[in-house]
Each structure stands twice: as structure tokens, then as C-alpha cells.
N, C-alpha and C positions, 0 to 999 in steps of 0.2 A: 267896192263892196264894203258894207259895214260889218263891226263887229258885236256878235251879242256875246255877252258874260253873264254867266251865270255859275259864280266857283263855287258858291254856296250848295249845287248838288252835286257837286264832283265825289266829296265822301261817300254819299249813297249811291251813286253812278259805280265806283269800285268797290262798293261793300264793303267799307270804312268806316262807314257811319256809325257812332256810340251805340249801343245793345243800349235800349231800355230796360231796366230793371221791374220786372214785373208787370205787368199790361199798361199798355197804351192810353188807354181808357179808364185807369185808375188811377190817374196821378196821385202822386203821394200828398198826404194833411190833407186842411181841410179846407184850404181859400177858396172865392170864388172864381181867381185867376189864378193865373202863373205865366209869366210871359216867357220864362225858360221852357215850360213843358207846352208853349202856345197853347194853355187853358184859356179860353175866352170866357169860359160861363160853366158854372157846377152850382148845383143844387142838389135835391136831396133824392132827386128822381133821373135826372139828365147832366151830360159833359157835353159840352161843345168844343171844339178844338181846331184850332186854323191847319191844315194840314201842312207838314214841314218839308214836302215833297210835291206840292202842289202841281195838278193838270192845267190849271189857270189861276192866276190872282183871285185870292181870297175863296180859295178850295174849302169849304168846313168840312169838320164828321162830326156827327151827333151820336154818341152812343146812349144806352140807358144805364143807371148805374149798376145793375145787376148784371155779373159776369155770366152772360147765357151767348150759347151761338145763334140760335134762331128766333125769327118773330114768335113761334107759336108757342115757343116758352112762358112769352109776358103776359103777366093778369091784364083783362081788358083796361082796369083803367091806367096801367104803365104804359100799355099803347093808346091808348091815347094821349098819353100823359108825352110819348114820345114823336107822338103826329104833330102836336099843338107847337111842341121847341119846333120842329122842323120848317110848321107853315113860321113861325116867328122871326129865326133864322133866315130864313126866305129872304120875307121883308127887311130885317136890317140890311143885307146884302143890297136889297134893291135899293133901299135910301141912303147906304152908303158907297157904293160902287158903281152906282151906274149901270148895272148887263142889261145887255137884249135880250138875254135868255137866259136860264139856268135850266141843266140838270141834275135831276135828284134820285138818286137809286141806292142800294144796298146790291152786296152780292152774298148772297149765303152760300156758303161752303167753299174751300180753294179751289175745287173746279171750276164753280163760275167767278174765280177772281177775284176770291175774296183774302188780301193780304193778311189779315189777322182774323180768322175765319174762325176762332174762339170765342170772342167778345163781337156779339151783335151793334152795327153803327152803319149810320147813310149818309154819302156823300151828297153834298152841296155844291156842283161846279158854276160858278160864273164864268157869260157865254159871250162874247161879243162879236158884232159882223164883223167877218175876216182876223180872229183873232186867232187863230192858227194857220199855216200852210204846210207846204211841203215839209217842212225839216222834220215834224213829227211824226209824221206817215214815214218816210226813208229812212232819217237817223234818230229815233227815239229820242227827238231834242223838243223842249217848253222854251220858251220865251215868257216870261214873265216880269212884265213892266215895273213891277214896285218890288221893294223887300221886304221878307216876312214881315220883321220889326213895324217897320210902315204901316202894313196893312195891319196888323196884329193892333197898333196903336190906334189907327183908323174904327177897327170895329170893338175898341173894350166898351169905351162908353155906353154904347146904346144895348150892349148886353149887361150890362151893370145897372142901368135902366131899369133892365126888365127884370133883372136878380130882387132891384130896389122894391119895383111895383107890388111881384108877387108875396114879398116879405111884408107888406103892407097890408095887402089883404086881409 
């Protein structure tokens, strides 16, 4: 039998995990990264964020920057302003990672499972054949091939890309 490690979520595994100070979704200043708070990309409208509990490698959340819980809060063109990162997001993922699939969903309210059910944000799972089995149905265990940092380094660039592009405009 082999061994997977993964010590890296043991803290969040026992509810150890450092308390963020103030939302998730509003990292503190004003860069367009932060590889401590896995900011990938901040602009003036959207956060992207590599998720630090990830379902699978290179997990994202997109939130927008206004602290609201539901879509129906945002002016039309914030949503759309919040479609566009997502399809974007997509693609880097897909030219950087490889999946065979991704899902993309939100969950509004903590009933339907939404962990920070304050601040409006959709997940980004990349999907690969056969990249889960058993241990996560039975014992609430991920497997997750690379680490944060890795992948985190892996996806700045071509978000910093698109930071670059839009600033050009």
C-alpha cells in the first residue's frame, strides 16, 4: 500500500486553521496578488483566489469585489463583469492544468453549502478521469497531486497577463 500526505490540511481537518481577519474575499491592500492570502488576481470589479482547502488541484473562487451574499444584489454589468473572470478563469486553468472537465457552481446560502455564505463567490473545480475514488466518499479525504505554492506559481502568470491586458485597454 502507498502512502498519500497531505499535512498541509490537517489544521483545517481539526479546526486549527488561522481565523482570517475580516473576509476571505477581501484581502487586505491593494496588490493584484498575494501568494500568502492565495490571491491570484484582484482588480477593481473581481478576486480570484486559489482555494487553500481545495476539492482538487487548482480549486479557484471568484468572488466580486462587493461584499453582498446573492447574485441578485449585482448591477447587471458587475455580473457580467463577474461571468467574464469566470469564463477567463476557466481557460487559464484549461491551458494550465490540463482537466478533462471542470465544475463551476456557487452555492448561495449555508443551506445549500455555502461556506462563507456572506460574500457572493464560485467555485472552479478542475476534473480529471479517475481523479477521485473511494477515500472521499468514505473518509472525507482529497488527494491532491501538487502544492498550493506549486500550483499557485503555476497559475500567477497568465492571471497577471490578463490584469496586464485589461490595464491596457
Amino acid at each position: 500500500m502507498k502512502t498519500l500526505w497531505a499535512p498541509w490540511r490537517m489544521e483545517h481537518v481539526l479546526g486549527k486553521a488561522e481565523k482570517v481577519s475580516g473576509c476571505l474575499f477581501e484581502p487586505p491592500g491593494t496588490n493584484s496578488f498575494d501568494k500568502e492570502s492565495m490571491l491570484l488576481y484582484r482588480d477593481t470589479k473581481n478576486v480570484v483566489l486559489l482555494n487553500r482547502f481545495p476539492y482538487s488541484n487548482g480549486h479557484l473562487l471568484i468572488a466580486p469585489i462587493d461584499h453582498i451574499a446573492c447574485i441578485t444584489k449585482l448591477s447587471s454589468s458587475a455580473q457580467a463583469s463577474l461571468m467574464e473572470m469566470i469564463a477567463k478563469s476557466t481557460q487559464i486553468l484549461r491551458d494550465q492544468l490540463n482537466p478533462d472537465g471542470l465544475n463551476v457552481g456557487c452555492n448561495l446560502g449555508k443551506v445549500a453549502g455555502a461556506g462563507i455564505a456572506e460574500h457572493l463567490h464560485f467555485h472552479i473545480v478542475p476534473r480529471w478521469e479517475n481523479d477521485h475514488n473511494f477515500m472521499t466518499v468514505i473518509a472525507d479525504i482529497r488527494s491532491i497531486p501538487d502544492h498550493l505554492f506549486a500550483t499557485f506559481d503555476k497559475l500567477l502568470p497568465p492571471f497577471q497577463e490578463l490584469l496586464a491586458s485589461q490595464t491596457n485597454e
